[in-house]
N, C-alpha and C positions, 0 to 999 in steps of 0.2 A: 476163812477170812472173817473176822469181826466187824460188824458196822457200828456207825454212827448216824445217829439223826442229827439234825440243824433242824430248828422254827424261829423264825422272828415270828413278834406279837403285832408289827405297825398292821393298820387298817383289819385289826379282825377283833372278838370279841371273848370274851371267857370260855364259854360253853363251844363255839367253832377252837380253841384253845385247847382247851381241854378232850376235845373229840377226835381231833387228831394225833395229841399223845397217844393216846387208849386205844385211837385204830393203829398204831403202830408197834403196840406194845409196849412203850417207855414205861421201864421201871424207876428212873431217876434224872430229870433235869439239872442239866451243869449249869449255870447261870454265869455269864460270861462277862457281862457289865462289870465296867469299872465302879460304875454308881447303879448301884440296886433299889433305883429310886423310879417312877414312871407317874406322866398326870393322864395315862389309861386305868381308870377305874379297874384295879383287882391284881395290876402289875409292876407295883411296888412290892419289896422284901416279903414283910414282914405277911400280907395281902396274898401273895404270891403263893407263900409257903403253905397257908392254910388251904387253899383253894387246891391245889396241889395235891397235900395230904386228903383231901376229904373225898379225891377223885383217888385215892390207890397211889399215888407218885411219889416220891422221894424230891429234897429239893438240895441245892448242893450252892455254894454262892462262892464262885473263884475268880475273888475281885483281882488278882494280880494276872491274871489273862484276860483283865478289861483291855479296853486301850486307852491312855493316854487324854487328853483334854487337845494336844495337837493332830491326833490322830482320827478323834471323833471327829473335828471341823475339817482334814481330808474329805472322810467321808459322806458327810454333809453334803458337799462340793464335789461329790464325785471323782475325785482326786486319789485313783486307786495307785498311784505308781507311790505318793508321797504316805499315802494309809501304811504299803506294804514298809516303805521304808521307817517310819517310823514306829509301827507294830513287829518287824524284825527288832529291835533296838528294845525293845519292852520284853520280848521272848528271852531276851538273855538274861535278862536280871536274875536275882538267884530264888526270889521268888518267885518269878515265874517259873523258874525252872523246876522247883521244887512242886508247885501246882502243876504245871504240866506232866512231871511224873504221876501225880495222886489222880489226876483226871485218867490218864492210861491205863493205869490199874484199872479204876474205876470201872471201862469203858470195855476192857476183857475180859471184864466178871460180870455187866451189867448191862440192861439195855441201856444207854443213855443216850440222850438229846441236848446240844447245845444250847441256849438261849441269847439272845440278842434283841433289840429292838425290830434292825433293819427286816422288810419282807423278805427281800433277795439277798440270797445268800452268798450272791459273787458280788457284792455291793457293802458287803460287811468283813468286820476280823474274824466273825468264826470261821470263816472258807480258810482264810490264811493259818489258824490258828490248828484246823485240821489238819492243812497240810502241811504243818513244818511237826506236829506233836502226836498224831496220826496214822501216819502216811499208809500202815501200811489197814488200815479200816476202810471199809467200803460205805460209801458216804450218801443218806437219806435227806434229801431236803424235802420239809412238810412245809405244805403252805394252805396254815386253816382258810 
């Protein structure tokens, strides 16, 4: 059975970030955000990728498996029944469907790790996004 890692970056730092990929082996972070943008010093894109690459990691950005701008403010709100519903409704599009094959490949040839903001990961789309594009991966959550 193939696994998958999950880490959100809220409340931790580069280096507890980075220490946890590499204790787990991640050879390539999926990057799940709709917007690859962050005002945590190092976890913005472009920031991101370098810090990444310099620790060994691969970085990958599959903004069409972000969610949504009404799906973030669910989750915000802790509003998991209306996240799922309107993160189902984003999985069908065709680009997402098309990224969620390339992430699957990805993910049976390679260690990879989801990315998100949120800490917890049953508080966020990547749980959801696991399990609808996934299912059949055994699922890592790292909490630097």
């Amino acid at each position: 059975m193939p696994t998958i890692w999950t880490i959100g970056y809220e409340q931790t730092t580069m280096p507890a970030f980075l220490a946890a990929l590499q204790g787990a082996g991640v050879e390539l972070v999926a990057d799940v955000r709709a917007i690859a943008a962050s005002r945590r010093p190092g976890f913005s894109k472009t920031a991101l990728a370098a810090n990444l690459a310099e620790a060994g990691i691969g970085y990958r950005h599959f903004r069409a498996l972000g969610t949504p701008p009404e799906g973030r403010a669910a989750a915000r709100a802790l509003d998991l029944a209306k996240l799922k519903r309107v993160y189902s409704g984003q999985l069908e599009l065709p680009e997402a469907l098309a990224a969620g094959a390339e992430l699957a490949d990805l993910a049976h040839d390679r260690r990879v790790a989801l990315l998100c903001y949120e800490r917890e990961p049953a508080c966020c789309h990547r749980t959801l996004l696991r399990q609808a594009v996934l299912p059949d991966c055994e699922a890592i959550d790292l909490y630097p």
